[in-house]
N, C-alpha and C positions, 0 to 999 in steps of 0.2 A: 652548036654554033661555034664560033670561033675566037680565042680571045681577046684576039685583037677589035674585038664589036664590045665588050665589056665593059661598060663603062667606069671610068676613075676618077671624072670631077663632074661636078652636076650641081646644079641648084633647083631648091625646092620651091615653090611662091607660093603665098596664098593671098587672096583677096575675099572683102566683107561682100562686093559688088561687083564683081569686074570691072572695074575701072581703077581703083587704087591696087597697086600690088605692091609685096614685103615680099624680102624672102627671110622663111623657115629656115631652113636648114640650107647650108653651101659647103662644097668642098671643091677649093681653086687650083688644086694642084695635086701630082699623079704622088708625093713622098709623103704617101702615108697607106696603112694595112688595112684600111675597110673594106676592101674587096678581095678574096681571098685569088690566089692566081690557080689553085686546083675546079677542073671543071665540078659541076653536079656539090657544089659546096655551099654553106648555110653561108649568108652576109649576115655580119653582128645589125643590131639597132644601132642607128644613131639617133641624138635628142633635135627634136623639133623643137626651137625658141617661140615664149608668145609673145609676139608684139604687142605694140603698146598705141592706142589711139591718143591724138595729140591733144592738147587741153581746147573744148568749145570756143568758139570766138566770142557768143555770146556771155561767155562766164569771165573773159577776160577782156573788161573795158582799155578801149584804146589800143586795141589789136586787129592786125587784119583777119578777114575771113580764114587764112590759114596760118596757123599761131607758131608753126613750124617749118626751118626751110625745109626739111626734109620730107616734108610734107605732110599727109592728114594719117600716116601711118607711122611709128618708129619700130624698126628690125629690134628684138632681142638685144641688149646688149652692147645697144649702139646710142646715142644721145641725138637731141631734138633740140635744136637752136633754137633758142626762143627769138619772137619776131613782136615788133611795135608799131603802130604807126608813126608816123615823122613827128617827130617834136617830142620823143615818148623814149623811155629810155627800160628796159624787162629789168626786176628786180633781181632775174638770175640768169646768167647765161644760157646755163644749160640745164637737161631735163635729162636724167639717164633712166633706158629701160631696161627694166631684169624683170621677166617673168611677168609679164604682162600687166606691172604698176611703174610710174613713172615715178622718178625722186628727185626733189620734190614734186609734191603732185600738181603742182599748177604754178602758175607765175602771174606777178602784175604788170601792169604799164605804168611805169610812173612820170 
């Protein structure tokens, strides 16, 4: 083939149901060496992130059904805003995920 078909940015997704999607693994931009520019040549690994599921509604009194704006999924590495209902204020802003555990692992409504 040709190498101008090669691909040099790409994002990976994965979802629990086809409906919510994350993405795994991204690469936004051509200045970097994962792909090798010699034809018939091995591409290194790259690491797939695990996401992280947002904390239950039902485990967090006075939250709505989805506890996070970002929604019912959080990417690797990325933070989950925590969310209240009106008159209710999250004990912590945020929720970061690394490696498919959130920290802290949950929050309240106060």
């Amino acid at each position: 083939d040709e190498p101008i078909r090669d691909p040099w940015v790409w994002k990976l997704e994965g979802s629990p149901d086809n409906v919510e999607w994350v993405v795994l693994h991204e690469v936004a931009t051509r200045d970097h060496d994962l792909v090798p520019e010699e034809r018939k040549t091995w591409t290194g690994l790259f690491t797939i992130g695990v996401p992280c599921f947002a904390p239950m509604s039902m485990f967090v009194d006075n939250s709505p059904n989805i506890t996070c704006a970002e929604g019912d999924i959080i990417r690797h590495d990325y933070n989950c805003t925590t969310l209240c209902n009106p008159g209710f204020t999250p004990s912590v802003a945020l929720l970061h995920c690394y490696k498919g555990e959130l920290t802290p692992s949950s929050f309240s409504c106060l």
